[in-house]
N, C-alpha and C positions, 0 to 999 in steps of 0.2 A: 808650590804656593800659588803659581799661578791658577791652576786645575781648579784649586780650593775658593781663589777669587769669584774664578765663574761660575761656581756650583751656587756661590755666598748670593754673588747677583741673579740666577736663576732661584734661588730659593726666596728672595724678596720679592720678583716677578710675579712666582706664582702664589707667595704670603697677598697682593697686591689681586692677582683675581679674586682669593679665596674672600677677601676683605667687604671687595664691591659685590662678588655675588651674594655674601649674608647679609649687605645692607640690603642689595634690591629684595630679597627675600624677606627679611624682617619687617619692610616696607609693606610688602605682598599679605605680609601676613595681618598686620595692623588695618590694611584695606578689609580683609577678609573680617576683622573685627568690627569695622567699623558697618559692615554688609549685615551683618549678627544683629551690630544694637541699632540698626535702620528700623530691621523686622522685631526686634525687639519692644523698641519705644510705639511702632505701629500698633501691635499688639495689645501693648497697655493704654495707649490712648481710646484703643475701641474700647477696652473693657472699661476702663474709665465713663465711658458715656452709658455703656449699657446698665453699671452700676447705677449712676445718676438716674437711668430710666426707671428701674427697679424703685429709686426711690423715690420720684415724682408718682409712679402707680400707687406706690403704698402711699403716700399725703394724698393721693386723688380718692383713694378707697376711703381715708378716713374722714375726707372731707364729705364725702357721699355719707358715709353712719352719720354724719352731725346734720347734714342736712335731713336725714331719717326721721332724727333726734325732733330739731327745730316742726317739722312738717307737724308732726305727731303731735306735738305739744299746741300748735295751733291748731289741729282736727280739736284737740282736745278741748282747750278754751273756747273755741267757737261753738261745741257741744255746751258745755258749761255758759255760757252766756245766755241759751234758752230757760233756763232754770233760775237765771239770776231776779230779784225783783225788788230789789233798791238799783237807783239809780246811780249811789256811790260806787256799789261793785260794779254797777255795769262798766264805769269809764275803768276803773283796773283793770277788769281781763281785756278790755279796748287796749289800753294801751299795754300790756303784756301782748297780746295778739300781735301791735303793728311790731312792738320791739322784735318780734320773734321773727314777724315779715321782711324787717333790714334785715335782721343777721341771715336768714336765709339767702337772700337777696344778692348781699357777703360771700355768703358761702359758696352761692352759685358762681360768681364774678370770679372767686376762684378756684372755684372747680373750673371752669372755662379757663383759666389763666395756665392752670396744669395741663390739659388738655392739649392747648396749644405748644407748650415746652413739650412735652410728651412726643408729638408729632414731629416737630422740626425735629428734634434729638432723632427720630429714628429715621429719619428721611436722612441727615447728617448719618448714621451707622448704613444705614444700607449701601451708601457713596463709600464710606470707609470699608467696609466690606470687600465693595468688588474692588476696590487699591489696594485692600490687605491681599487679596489673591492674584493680584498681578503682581504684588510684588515679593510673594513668596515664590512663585515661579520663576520670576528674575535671579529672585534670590539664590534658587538653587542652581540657577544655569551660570550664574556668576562665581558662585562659592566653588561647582565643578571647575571652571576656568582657572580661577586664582590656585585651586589646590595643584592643578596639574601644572602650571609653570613654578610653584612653589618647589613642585616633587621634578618637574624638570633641573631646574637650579640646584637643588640638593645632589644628582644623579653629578652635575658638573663641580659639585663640591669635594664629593665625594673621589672623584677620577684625579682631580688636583692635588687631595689631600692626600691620595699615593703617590701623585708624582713627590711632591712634595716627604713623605717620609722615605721615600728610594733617593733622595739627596741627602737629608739629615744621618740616613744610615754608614755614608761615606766617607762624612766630615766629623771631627775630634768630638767627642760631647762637649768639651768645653769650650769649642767654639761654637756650638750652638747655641748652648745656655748664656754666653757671650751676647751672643746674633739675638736669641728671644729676649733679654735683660733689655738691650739697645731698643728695640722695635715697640718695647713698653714705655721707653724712656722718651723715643722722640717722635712718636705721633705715629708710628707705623716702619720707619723710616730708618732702618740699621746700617745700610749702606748708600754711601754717595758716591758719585764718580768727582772727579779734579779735573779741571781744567784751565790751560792759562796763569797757572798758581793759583788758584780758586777751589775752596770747597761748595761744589752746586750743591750741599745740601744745608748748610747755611750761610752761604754767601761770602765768606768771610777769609779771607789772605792768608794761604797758607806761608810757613818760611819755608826760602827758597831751598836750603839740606833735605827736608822732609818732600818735599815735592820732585825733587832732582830723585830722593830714593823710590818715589814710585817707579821712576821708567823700570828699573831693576827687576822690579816683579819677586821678589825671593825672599819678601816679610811680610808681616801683613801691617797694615800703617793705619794710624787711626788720627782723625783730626783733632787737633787740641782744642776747638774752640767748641762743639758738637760730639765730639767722639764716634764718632761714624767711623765704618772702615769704608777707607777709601778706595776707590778702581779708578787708574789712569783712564783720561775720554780725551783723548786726540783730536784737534779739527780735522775733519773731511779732506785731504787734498784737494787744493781748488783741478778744476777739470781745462 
């Protein structure tokens, strides 16, 4: 029984690396996600702008046809005014002309007004630009990085996870399935050592028959308060 204690507590040792290296791993990996939607959101933000530019050109293009429009239509009435010979028409194509002169005027103001959006926007993409490719460069020398400590950690998971089934292969199945029931039950944590009349796995007083039968070594003992199997832990002889 004893042989089986210590397989019991090397088997939660190395359950205990296996544990912390797929958190730092999962960790690794969530970083490596977060590296993904860096360059991701980058990405969309440029196209985002270039969209936008796309369509301040197309409002600059149509604003330019109407100012076509307007120009045309004052070549036109200003033709027509030579022909006119009432004085009534004259002041209407006058004041159709100046109308046509504001909204041109308008027009121009913003056409100028796209222009300048237009410019900054791309002055703003070409900045983005050269960041988008420093930081896909980054990207990939970092994404190498994380992949290979990922695959290093898996390589140590893997070597544990034999050692680990070369112990389960030696002990009863039903104390295994025991030992894995327990380890889901208390946070990881199937086996506690005693000390002092104490269970260190959750603190709490063992009686004193159950503790006496640890030293014995020749059953397996489980705490009544946690159900832990217990392993006797000795103070250190003082020196």
């Amino acid at each position: 029984m004893k042989k089986r204690l210590e397989m019991l507590e090397q088997l939660q040792e190395i359950d205990y690396l296996i544990d912390n290296l797929k958190t730092t791993q999962n960790g690794l990996t969530e970083e490596m996600g977060g590296i993904e939607q860096a360059l991701i959101d980058a990405r969309q933000e440029l196209s985002g702008l270039e969209s936008r530019v796309a369509q301040l050109e197309q409002e600059k293009t149509e604003l330019e046809s109407s100012q076509t429009v307007e120009q045309e239509n004052i070549r036109r009435s200003e033709t027509n005014m030579k022909e006119i010979k009432t004085n009534k028409e004259y002041q209407a194509v006058g004041r159709e002309i100046a109308a046509a002169r504001k909204q041109a005027a308008e027009i121009d103001e913003q056409t100028l007004q796209k222009v300048g959006q237009i410019e900054e926007l791309n002055a703003d993409i070409a900045a983005r630009k050269e960041t988008l490719a420093e930081l896909e460069r980054n990207t990939s020398q970092r994404r190498d990085e994380k992949q290979a400590e990922i695959d290093k950690l898996q390589q140590d998971i893997d070597a544990d996870s034999a050692r680990r089934e070369a112990i389960t292969k030696e002990l009863p199945a039903n104390l295994i399935k025991r030992y894995n029931a327990l380890r889901q039950q208390r946070r990881g944590q199937a086996v506690a050592g005693a000390r002092d009349g104490y269970c260190l796995g959750c603190n709490m007083n063992l009686p004193p028959q159950l503790y006496n039968s640890l030293f014995k070594g020749d059953e397996l003992i489980s705490c009544p308060h946690c159900q832990r199997v217990l392993i006797l832990k000795l103070q250190p002889a003082a020196e």
